[in-house]
C-alpha positions, -999 to 999 in steps of 0.1 A, spaced: 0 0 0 10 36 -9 -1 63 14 1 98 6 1 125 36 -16 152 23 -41 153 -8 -32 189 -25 -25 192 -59 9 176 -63 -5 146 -42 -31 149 -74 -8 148 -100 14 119 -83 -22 100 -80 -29 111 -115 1 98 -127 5 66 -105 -33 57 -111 -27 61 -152 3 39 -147 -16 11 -134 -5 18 -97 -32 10 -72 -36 2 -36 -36 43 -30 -44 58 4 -48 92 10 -48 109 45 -62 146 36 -86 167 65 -112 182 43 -141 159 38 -149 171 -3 -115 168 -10 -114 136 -2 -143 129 -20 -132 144 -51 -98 124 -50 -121 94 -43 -143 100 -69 -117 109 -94 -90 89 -92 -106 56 -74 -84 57 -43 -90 52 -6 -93 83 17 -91 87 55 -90 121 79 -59 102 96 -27 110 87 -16 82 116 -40 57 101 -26 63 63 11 57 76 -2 29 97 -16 11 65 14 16 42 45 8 34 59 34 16 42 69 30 50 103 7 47 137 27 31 157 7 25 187 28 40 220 35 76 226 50 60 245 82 31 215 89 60 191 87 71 190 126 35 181 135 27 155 111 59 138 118 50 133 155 15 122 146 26 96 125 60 88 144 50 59 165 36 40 135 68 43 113 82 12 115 121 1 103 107 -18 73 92 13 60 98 37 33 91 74 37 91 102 7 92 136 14 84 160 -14 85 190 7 111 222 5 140 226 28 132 186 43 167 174 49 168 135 47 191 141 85 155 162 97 136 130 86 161 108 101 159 128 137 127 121 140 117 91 122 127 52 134 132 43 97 160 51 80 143 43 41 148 78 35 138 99 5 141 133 -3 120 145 -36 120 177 -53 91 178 -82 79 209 -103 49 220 -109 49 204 -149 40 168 -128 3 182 -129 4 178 -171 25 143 -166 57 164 -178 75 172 -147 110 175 -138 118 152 -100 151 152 -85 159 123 -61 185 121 -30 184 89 -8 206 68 12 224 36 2 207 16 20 179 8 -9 181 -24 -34 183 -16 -68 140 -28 -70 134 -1 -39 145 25 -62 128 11 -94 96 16 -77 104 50 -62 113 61 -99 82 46 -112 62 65 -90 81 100 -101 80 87 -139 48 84 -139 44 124 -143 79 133 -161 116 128 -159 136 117 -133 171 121 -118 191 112 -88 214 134 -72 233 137 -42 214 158 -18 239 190 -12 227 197 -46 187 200 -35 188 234 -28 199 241 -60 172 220 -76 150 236 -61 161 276 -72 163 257 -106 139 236 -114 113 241 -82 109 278 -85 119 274 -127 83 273 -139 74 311 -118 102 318 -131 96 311 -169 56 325 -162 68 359 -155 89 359 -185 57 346 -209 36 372 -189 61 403 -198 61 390 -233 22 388 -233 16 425 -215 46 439 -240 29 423 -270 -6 436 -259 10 472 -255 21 471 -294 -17 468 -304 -21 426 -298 -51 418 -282 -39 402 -244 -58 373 -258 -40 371 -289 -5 382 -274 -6 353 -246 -10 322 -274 17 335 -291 32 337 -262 30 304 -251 30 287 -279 64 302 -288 72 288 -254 57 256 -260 78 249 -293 108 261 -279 108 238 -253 99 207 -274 126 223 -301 152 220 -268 143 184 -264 158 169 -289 187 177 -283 201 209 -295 217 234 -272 204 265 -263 232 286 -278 228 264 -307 193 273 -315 194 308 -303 224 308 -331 197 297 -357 176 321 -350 195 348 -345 207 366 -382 232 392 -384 212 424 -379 182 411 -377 147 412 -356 159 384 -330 198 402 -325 182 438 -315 164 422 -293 192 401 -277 211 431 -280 191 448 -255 189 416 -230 224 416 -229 229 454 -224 205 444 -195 225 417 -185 196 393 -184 223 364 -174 232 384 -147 190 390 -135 185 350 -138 216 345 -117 208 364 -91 169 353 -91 180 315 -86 205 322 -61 178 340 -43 157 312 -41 190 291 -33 192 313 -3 160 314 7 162 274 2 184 272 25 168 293 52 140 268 53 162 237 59 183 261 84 145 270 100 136 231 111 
């Protein structure tokens, strides 16, 4: 039995993912009464206003609540968190050692998904201990898989998963919503301005996946004093590297105040 702690939306997209996969034998410990009726209704799982009897039921449990609820839940469901079983954490600024203080099992796993897992093409970045077989971990990736890609990493690179590819997707919305509110100020409709928008976005990304570098295609569509190089022109006169670099490590930082904060 999976449990899930917590039934917000990236519980849903896990479900979503796990359910469309074939995965059953889903619990779900979340307080409000229609939620758990939607997730029931929706997805076919079990629901409970426990959080102690989810854990109780399962062996592998994923946390799926917020960084400041964390302390509580874990001493709720502490007594029932036996050796044998797994716990995932999907939460910000959760160190495995945090866990590991306050936990009996040491099946440890720290996640960091994106908000892309809701549309099945998420980004998840794994740390865990060494004390998993290689079919533990198959099943953990399944899971993760089931709504995008997947990697493994040691965990002093979390926080910067986190300023990358957590906070990424705010990131990349503020840059579609200046393009859309620019466009609209040149005589677009907003409605109009925000498909080209995204759809430029859209493409780009699926352009990026096969393969070819960023540099590479900006290089293709960039000709010598044309449309794309005034523009570029101006970013860089901006120092738009220099903007992103310090938005990410700004989240790094503020990363890092929530693990310091447990």
């Amino acid at each position: 039995m999976i449990g899930f702690i917590g039934g917000g939306n990236m519980a849903e997209a896990l479900i979503k993912g796990m359910t469309s996969s074939g995965m059953k034998d889903i619990v779900v410990s979340e307080p409000r009464q229609d939620r758990r009726g939607y997730l029931e209704g929706a997805y076919g799982v079990r629901t409970t206003g426990s959080n102690r009897d989810a854990a109780a039921s399962s062996t592998l449990i994923i946390l799926a609540v917020k960084p400041q609820n964390m302390s509580d839940v874990l001493a709720e469901i502490r007594d029932v968190i036996t050796e044998e079983k797994t716990v995932v954490s999907i939460a910000a600024g959760i160190t495995l050692s945090y866990l590991g203080s306050r936990l009996k099992t040491k099946r440890l796993v720290r996640v960091m998904p994106n908000t892309p897992a809701l549309v099945q093409e998420g980004m998840s970045v794994l740390s865990l201990c060494e004390c998993f077989s290689d079919n533990d971990i198959n099943v953990i990736r399944e899971i993760f898989m089931s709504v995008g890609r997947v990697l493994t990493l040691p965990e002093k690179h979390m926080n910067a998963v986190t300023a990358l590819s957590g906070s990424g997707p705010g990131f990349i919305a503020l840059f579609v919503e200046a393009m859309r509110d620019a466009a609209a100020g040149m005589g677009l409709s907003r409605a109009d301005s925000e498909e080209l928008a995204v759809q430029t976005l859209a493409g780009t990304a699926k352009l990026l996946g096969t393969g070819i570098s960023p540099e590479r295609l900006r290089e293709m569509v960039t000709s010598p004093g044309g449309t794309t190089a005034a523009g570029i022109q101006v970013f860089q006169e901006k120092d738009l590297k220099g903007l992103v670099r310090d938005a990410l490590q700004a989240a790094l930082g503020r990363a890092e105040e929530l693990g310091r904060d447990r």
